[in-house]
Residue frames relative to the residue before (quaternion, step in Angstrom):
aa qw qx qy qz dx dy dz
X 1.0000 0.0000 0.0000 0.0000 0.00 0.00 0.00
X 0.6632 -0.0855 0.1751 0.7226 3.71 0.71 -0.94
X 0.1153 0.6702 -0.7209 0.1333 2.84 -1.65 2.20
X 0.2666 -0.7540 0.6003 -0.0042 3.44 -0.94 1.57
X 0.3208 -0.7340 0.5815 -0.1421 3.45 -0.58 1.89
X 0.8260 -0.2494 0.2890 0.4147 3.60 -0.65 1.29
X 0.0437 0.7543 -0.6374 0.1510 3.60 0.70 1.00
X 0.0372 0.7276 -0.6831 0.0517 3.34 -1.42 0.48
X 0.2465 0.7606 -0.5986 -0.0476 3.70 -0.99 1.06
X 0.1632 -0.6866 0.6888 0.1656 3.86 -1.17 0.26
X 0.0323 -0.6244 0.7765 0.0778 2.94 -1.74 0.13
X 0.5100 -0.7353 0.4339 0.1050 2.90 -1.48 1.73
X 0.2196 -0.7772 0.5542 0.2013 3.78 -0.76 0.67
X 0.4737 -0.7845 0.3857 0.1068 2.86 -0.94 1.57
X 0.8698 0.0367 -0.0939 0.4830 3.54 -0.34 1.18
X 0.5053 0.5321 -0.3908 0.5558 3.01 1.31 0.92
X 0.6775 -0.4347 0.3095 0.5063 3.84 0.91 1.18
X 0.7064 -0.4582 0.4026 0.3590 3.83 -1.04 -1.17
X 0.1331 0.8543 -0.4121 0.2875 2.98 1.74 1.06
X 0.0574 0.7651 -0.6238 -0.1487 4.10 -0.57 0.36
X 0.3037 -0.5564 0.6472 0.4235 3.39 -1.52 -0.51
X 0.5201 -0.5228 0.6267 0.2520 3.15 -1.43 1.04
X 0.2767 0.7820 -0.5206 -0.2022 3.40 -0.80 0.11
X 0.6730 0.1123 -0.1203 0.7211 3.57 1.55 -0.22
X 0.0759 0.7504 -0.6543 0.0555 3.49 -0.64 1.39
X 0.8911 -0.0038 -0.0045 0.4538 3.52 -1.00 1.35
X 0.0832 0.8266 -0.5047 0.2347 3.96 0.88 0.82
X 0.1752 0.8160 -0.5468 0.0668 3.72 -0.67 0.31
X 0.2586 0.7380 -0.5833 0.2199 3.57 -0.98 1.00
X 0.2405 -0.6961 0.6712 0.0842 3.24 -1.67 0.44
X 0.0975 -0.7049 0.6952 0.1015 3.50 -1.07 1.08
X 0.4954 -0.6937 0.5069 0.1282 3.75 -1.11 0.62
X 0.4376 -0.7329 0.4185 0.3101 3.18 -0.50 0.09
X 0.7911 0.0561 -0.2436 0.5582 3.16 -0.86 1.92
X 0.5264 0.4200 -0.4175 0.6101 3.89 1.26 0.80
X 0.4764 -0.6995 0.5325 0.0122 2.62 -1.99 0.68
X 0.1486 -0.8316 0.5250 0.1039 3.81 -0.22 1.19
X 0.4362 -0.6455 0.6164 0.1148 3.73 -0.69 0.95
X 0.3561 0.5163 -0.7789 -0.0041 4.03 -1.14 0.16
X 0.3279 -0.6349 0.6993 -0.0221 2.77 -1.88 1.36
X 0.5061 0.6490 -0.5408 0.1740 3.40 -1.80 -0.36
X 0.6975 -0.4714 0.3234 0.4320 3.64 -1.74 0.08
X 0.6386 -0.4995 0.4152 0.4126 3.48 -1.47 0.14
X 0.7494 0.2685 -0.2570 0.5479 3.94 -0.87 1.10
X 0.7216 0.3604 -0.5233 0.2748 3.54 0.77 0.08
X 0.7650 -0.4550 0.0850 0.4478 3.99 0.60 1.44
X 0.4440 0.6549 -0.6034 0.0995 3.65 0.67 0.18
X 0.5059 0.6769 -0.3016 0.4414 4.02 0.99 -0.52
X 0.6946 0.3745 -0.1608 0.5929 3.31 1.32 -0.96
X 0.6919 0.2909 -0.4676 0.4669 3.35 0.69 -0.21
X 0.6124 0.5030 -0.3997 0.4607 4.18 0.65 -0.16
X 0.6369 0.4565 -0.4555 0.4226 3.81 0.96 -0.35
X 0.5877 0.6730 -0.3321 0.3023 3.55 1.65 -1.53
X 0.7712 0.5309 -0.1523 0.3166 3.01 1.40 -1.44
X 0.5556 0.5879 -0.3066 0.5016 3.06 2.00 -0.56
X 0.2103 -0.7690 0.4813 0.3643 3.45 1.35 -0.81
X 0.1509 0.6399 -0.6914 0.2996 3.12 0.65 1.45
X 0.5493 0.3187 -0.1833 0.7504 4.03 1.50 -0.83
X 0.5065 -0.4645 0.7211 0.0878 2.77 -1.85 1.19
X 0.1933 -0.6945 0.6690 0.1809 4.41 -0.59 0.63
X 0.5301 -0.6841 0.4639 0.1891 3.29 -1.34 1.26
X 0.6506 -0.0150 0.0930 0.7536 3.54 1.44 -1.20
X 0.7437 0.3589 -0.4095 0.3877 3.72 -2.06 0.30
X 0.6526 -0.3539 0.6180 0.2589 3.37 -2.11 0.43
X 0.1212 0.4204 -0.8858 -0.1550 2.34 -2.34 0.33
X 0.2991 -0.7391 0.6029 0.0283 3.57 -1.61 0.82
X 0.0206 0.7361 -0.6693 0.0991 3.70 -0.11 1.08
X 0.8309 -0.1617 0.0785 0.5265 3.81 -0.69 1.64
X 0.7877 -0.4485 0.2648 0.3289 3.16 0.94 0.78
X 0.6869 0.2533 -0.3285 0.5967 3.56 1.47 0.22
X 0.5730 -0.5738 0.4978 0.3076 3.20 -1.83 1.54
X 0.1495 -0.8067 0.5571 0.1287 3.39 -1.34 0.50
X 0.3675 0.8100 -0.4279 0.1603 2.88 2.05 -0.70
X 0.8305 0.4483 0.0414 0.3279 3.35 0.86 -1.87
X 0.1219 0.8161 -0.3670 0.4294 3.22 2.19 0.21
X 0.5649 -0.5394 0.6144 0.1115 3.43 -1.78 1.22
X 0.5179 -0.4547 0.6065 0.3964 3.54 -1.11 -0.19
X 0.7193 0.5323 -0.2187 0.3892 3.28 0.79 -1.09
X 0.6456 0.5718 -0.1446 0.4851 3.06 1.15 -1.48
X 0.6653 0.5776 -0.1879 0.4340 3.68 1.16 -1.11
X 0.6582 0.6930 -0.1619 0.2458 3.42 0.72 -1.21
X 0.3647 0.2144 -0.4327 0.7961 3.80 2.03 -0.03
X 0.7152 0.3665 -0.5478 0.2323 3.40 -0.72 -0.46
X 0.6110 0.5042 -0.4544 0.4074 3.68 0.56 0.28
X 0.4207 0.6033 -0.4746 0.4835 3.56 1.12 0.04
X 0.8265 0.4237 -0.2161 0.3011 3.67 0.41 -0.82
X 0.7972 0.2050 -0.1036 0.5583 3.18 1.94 -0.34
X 0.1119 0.8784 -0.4638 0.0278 3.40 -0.15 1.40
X 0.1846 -0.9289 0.3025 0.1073 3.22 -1.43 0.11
X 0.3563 -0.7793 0.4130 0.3085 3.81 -0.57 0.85
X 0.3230 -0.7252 0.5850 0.1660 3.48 -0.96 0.97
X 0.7965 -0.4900 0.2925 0.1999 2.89 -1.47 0.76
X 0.8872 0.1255 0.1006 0.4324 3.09 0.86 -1.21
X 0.2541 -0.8617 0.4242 0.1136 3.39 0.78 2.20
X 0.5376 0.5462 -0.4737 0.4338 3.92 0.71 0.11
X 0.7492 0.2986 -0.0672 0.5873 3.81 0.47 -0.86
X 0.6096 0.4744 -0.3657 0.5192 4.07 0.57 -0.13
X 0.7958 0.1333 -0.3412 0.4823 3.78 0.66 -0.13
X 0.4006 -0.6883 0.4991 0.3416 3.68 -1.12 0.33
X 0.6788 -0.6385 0.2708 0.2412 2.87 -1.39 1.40
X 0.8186 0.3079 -0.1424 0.4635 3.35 0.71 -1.40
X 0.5822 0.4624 -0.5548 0.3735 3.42 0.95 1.01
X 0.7359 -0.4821 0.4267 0.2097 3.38 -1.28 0.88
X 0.3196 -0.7712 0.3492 0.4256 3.96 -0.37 0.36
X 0.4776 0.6113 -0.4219 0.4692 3.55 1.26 -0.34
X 0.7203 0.3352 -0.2536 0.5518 3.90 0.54 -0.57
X 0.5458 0.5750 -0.4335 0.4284 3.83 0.76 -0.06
X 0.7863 0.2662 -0.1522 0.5363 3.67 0.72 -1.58
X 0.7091 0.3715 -0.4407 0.4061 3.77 1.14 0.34
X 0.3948 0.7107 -0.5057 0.2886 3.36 1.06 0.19
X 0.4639 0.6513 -0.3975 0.4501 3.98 1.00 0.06
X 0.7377 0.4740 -0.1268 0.4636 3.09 0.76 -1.67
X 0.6321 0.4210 -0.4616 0.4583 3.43 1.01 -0.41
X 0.6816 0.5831 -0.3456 0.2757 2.97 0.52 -1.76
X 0.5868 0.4671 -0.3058 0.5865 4.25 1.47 -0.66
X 0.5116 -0.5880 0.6160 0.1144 3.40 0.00 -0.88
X 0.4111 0.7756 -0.4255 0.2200 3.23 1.23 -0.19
X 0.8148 0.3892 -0.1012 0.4175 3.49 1.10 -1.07
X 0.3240 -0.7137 0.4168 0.4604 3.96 -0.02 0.36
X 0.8934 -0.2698 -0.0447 0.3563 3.59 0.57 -0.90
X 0.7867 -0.4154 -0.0755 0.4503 4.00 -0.74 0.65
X 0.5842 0.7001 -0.3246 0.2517 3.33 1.29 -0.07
X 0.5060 0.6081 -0.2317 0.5662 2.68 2.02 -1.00
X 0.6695 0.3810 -0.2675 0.5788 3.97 0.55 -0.98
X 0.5617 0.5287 -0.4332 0.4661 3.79 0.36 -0.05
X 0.7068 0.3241 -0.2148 0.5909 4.08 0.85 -1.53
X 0.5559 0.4759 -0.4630 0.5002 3.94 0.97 0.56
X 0.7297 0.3647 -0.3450 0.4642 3.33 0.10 -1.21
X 0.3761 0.7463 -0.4525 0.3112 4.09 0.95 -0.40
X 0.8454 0.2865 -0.0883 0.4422 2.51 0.19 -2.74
X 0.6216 0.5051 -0.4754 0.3639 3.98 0.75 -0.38
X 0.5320 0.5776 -0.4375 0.4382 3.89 1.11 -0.63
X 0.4693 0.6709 -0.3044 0.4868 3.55 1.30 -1.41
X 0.6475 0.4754 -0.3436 0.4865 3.90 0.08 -1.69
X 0.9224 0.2757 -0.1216 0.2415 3.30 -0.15 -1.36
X 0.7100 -0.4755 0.2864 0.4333 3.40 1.07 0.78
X 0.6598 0.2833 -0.3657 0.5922 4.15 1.14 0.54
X 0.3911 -0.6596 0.5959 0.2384 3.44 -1.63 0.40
X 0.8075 -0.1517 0.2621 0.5062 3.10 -1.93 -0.57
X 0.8803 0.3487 -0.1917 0.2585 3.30 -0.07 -1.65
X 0.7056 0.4741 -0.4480 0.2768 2.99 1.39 1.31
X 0.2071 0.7969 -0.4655 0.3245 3.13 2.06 0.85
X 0.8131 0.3454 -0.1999 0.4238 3.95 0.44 -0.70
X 0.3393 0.5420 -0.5076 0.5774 3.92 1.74 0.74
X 0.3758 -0.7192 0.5843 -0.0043 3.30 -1.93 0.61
X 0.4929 -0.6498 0.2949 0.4979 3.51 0.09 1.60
X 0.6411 0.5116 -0.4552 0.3464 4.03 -0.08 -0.32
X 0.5947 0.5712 -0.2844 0.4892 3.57 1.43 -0.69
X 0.7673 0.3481 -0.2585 0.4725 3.64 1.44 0.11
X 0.6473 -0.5408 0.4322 0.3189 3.21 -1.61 0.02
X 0.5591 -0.4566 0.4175 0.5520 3.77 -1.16 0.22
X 0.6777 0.3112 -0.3813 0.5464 4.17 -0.35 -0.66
X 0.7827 0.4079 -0.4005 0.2463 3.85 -0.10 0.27
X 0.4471 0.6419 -0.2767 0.5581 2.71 2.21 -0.29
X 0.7676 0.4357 -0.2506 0.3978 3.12 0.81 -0.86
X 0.4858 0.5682 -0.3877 0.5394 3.42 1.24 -0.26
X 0.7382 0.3108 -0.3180 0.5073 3.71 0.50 -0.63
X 0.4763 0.5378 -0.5431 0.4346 3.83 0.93 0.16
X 0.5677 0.6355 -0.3441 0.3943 3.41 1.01 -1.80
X 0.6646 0.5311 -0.3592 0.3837 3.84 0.59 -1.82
X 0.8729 0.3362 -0.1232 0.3315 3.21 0.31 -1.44
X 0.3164 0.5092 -0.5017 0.6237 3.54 1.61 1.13
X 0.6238 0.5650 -0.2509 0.4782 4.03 0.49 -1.55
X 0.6403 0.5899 -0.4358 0.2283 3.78 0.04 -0.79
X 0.7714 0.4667 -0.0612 0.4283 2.98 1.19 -1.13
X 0.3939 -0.7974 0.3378 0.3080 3.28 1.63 0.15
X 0.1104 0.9396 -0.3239 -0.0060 3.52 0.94 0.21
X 0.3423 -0.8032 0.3655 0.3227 3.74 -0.04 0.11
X 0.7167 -0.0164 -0.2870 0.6353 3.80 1.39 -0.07
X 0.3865 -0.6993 0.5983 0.0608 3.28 -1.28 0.93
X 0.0572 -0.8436 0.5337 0.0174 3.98 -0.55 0.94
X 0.0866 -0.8359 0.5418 0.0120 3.20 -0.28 1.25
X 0.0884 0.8483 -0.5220 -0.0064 3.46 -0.67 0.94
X 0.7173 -0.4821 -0.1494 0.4803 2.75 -0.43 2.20
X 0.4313 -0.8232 0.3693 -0.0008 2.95 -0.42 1.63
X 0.7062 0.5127 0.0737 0.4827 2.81 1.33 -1.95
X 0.7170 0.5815 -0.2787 0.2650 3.78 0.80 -1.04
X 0.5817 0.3854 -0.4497 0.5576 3.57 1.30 0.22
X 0.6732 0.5022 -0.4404 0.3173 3.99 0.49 -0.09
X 0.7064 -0.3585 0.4578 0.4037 3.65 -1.68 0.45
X 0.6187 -0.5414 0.4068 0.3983 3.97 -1.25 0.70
X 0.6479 0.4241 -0.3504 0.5269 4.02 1.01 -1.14
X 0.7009 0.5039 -0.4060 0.3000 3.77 0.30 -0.35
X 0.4821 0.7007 -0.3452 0.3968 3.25 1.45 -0.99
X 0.6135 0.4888 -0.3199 0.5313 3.67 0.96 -1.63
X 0.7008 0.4371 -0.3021 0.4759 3.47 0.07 -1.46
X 0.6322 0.3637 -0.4492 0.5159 4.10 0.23 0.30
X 0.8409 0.4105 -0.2569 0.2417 3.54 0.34 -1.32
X 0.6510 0.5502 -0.3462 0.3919 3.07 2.03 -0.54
X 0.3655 0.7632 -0.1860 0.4993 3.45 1.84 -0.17
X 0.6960 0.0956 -0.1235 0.7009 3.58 1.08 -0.96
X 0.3917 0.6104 -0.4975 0.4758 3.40 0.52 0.93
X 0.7049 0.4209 -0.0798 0.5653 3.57 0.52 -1.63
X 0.6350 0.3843 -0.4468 0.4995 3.80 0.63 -0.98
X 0.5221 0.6362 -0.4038 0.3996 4.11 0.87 -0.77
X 0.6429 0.5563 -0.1892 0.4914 3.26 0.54 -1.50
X 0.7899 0.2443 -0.3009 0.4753 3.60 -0.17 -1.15
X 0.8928 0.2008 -0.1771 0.3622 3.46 -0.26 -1.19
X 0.5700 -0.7314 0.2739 0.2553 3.69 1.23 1.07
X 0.6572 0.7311 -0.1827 0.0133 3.63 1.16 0.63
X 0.4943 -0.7179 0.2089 0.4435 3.83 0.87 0.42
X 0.1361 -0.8183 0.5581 0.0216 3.36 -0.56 0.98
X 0.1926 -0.6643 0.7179 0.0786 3.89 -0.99 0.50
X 0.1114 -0.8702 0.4427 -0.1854 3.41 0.02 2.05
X 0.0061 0.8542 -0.5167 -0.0570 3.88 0.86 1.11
X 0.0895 0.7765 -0.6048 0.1523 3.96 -0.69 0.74
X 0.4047 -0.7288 0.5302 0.1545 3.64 -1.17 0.51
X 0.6390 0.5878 -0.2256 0.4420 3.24 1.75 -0.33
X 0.1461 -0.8572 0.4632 0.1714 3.92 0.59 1.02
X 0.5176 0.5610 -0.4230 0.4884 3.55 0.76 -0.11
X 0.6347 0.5042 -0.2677 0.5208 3.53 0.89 -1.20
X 0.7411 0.4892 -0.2771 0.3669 3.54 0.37 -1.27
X 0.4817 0.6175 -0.3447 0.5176 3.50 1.52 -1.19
X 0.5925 0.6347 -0.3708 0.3295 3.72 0.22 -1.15
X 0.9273 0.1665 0.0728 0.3273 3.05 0.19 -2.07
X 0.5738 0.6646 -0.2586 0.4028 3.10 2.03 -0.11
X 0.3502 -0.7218 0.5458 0.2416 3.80 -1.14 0.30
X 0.7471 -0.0332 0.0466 0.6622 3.04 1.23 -0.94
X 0.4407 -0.6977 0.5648 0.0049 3.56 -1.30 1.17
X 0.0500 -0.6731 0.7363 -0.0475 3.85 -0.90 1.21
X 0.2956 -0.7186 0.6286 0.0330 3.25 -0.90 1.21
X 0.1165 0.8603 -0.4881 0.0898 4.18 -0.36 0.91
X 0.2422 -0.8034 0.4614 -0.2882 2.76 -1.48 1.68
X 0.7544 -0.3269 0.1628 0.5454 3.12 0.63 1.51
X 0.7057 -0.5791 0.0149 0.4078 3.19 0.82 1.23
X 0.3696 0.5627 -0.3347 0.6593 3.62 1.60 0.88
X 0.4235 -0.5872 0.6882 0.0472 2.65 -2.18 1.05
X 0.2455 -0.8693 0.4268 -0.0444 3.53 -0.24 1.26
X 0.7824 -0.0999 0.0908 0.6080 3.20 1.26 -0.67
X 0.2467 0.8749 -0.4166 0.0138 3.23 -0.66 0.67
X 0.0946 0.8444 -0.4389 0.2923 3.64 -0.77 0.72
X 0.7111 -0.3910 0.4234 0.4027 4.07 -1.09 0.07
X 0.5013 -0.6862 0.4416 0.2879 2.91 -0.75 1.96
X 0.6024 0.5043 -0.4617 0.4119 4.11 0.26 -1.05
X 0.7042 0.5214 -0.2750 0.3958 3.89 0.30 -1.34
X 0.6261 0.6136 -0.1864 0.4436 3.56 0.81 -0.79
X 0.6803 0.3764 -0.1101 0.6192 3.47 1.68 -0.78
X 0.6150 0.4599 -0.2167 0.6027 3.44 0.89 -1.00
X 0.9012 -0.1830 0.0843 0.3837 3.74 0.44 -0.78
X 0.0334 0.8996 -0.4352 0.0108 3.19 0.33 1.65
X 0.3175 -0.8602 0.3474 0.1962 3.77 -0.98 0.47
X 0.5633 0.5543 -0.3188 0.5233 3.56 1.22 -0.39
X 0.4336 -0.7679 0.3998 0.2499 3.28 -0.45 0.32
X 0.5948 0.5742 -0.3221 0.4612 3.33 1.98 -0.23
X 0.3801 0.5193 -0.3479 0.6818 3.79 2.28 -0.03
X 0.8460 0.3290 -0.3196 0.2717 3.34 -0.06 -0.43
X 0.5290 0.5368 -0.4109 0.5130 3.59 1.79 -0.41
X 0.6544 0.6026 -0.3182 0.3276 3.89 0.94 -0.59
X 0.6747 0.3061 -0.3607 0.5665 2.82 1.47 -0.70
X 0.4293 0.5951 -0.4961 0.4642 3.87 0.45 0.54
X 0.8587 0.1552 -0.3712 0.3175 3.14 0.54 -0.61
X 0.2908 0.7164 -0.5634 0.2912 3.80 1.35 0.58
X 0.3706 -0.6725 0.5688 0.2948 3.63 -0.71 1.24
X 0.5621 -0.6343 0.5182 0.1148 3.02 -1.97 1.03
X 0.5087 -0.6301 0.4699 0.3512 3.76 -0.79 1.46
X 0.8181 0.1188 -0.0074 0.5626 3.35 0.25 -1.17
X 0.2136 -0.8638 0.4549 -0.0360 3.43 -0.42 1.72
X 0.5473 -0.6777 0.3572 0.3371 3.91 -0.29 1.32
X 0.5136 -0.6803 0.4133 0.3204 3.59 -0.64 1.22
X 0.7070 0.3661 -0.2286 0.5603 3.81 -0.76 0.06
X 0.5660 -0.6662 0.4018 0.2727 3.65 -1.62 0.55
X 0.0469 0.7196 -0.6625 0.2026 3.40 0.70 1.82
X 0.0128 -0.7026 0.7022 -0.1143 3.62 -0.78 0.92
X 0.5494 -0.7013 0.4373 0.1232 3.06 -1.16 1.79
X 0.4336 -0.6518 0.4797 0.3962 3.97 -0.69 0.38
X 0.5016 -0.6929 0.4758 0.2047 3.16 -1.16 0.62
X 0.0344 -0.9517 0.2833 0.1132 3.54 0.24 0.68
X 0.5745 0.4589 -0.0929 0.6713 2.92 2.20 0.18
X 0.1518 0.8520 -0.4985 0.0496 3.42 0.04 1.64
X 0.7935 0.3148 -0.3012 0.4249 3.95 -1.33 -0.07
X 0.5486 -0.4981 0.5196 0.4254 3.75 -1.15 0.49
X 0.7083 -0.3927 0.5327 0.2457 3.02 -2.37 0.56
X 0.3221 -0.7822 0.4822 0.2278 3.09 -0.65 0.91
X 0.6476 -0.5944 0.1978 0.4338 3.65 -1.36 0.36
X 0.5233 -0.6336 0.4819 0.3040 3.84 -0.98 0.60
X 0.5761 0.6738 -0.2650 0.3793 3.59 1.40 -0.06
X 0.6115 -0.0663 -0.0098 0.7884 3.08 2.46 -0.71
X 0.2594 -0.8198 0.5008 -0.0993 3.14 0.08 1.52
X 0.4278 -0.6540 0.4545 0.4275 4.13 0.10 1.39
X 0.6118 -0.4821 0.5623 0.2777 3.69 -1.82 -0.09
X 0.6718 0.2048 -0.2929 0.6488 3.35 -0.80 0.54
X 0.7499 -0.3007 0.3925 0.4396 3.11 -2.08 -1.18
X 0.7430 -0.5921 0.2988 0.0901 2.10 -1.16 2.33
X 0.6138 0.3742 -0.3253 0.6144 4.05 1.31 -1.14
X 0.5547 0.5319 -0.6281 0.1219 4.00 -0.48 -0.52
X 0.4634 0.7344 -0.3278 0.3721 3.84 0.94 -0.06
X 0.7258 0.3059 0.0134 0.6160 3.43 1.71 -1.19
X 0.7415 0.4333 -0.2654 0.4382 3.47 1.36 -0.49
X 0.3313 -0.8338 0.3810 0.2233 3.21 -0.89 1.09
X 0.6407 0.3888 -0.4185 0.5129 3.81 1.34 0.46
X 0.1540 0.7139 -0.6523 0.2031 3.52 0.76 1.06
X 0.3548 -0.7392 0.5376 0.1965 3.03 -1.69 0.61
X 0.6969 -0.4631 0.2967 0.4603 3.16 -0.88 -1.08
X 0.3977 0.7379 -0.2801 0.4679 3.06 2.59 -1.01
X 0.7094 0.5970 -0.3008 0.2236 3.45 0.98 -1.87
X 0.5857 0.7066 -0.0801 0.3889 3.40 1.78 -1.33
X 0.7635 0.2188 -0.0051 0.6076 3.14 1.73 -0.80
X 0.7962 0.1040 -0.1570 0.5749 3.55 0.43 -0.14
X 0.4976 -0.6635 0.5335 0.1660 3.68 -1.50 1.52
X 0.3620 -0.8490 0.3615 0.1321 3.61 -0.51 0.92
X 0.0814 -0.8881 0.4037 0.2042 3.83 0.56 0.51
X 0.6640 -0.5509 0.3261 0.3863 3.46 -1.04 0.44
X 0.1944 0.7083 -0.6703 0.1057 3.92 -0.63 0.67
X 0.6772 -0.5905 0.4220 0.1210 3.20 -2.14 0.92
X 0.2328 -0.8483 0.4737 0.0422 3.47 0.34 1.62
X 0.7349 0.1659 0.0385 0.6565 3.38 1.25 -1.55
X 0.6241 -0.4355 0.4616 0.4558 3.55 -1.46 0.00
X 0.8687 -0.1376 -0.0436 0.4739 3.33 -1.12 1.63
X 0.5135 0.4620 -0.5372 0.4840 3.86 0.91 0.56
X 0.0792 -0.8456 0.5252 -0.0532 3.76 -1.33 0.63
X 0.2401 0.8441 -0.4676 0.1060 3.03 0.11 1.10
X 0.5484 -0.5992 0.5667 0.1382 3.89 -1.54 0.55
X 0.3730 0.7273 -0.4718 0.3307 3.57 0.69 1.40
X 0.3563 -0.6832 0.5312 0.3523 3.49 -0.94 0.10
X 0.4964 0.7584 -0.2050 0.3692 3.77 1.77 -0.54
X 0.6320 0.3139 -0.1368 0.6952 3.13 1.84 -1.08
């Protein structure tokens, strides 16, 4: 359904000579149809950039994107514009993603207008209803103003106005991380069921691996603008290989924590470094404590260690 080929974006720093930030260098993946692709990792190491690149909200410096098999990367405004019917997206942040002074009945129909889909406002009025309806609000909340809601209701009306258009891959980027812990469920089981019924593939970026486990099929592990590891959400837990997958899941507190002051080892030290000069080799040997000497000098690329498991190590 949606296949992303050796993406690559920079962004130029201004007055600093010909300096860029690396933020997505050479990404690949494939989301199926009606599955769910997971990208994990720390804040800044490009997963936003790789869902905006793909949305062409960014313009991609180098690589594909494939929607049913056509490149869009390189698409017209003009040329793009059905193709946005087929691929929408929920932003992160349901406080600053809708505009204040529009009404919610004009927020989630503002697609439909902007296509044409409908002849006239009654008709877009008994839509935007039944899609509020889908997502857990009614009528009587088409004429309230996003400030008149909560963070999980906002998002439900972000969710609508992605849904209007029936789309075939949906990109959620971190949907969940500005809501309360009970709302989070009460979104994810929502874009769970909307999956389920109307059969459609989502590319689901989130910092929460427990969360991602949930809702994912498959799982891209990411890393200073790289895919590091990548593979079936169950396998990925049960048996991770990079050691930057394996410090995350270390650092997912423990339900049922070991009596007395047994404190897990940290296995993942110093911040990500900057994407603006990005270390030699692999990009992690700075933080990893079985770097080699290989790691320091040559950039590892992603290759099949195990059946359908993929990972970007000098170790394998």
């Amino acid at each position: 359904m949606l296949e992303v080929q050796n993406l690559v974006k920079h962004f130029p720093v201004h007055g600093v000579g010909r300096k860029v930030v690396h933020a997505v260098e050479g990404v690949s993946f494939a989301i199926p149809q009606g599955q769910t692709f997971g990208l994990v990792g720390e804040s800044g190491c490009g997963k936003s950039t790789v869902a905006r690149t793909v949305m062409r909200i960014y313009e991609p410096t180098s690589g594909s994107v494939l929607l049913d098999g056509q490149d869009i990367s390189r698409l017209s405004e003009k040329e793009l514009k059905p193709i946005r019917r087929k691929i929408q997206m929920i932003f992160q942040d349901p406080y600053s993603s809708l505009n204040a002074r529009m009404k919610v009945r004009d927020i989630v129909a503002e697609p439909l207008m902007v296509h044409r889909l409908f002849a006239n406002q009654a008709e877009i009025t008994e839509a935007v209803a039944s899609m509020l309806g889908q997502v857990g609000l009614g009528r009587q909340h088409m004429n309230r103003y996003p400030h008149e809601f909560s963070g999980g209701q906002r998002q439900r009306i972000g969710i609508a106005r992605a849904l209007i258009m029936n789309p075939e891959i949906l990109i959620c980027d971190e949907p969940i991380s500005a809501l309360d812990v009970s709302i989070q469920a009460q979104v994810v089981n929502l874009l769970k069921s909307i999956q389920k019924e109307k059969n459609i593939s989502f590319l689901f970026i989130a910092h929460d691996l427990a969360m991602v486990r949930y809702v994912s099929h498959l799982i891209g592990v990411m890393y200073l603008g790289r895919i590091v590891e990548k593979c079936g959400s169950k396998e990925i837990y049960l048996k991770p290989l990079h050691p930057y997958t394996k410090g995350l899941l270390d650092s997912i507190p423990s339900p049922r924590p070991v009596k007395g002051d047994v404190r897990k080892e940290v296995s993942i030290e110093g911040d990500i470094p900057s994407p603006v000069s990005p270390p030699p080799g692999c990009a992690f040997h700075t933080r990893c404590r079985q770097a080699m000497a290989v790691c320091r000098e040559t950039t590892p690329y992603l290759k099949e260690v195990e059946n359908g498991h993929e990972v970007a190590c000098h170790l394998y």
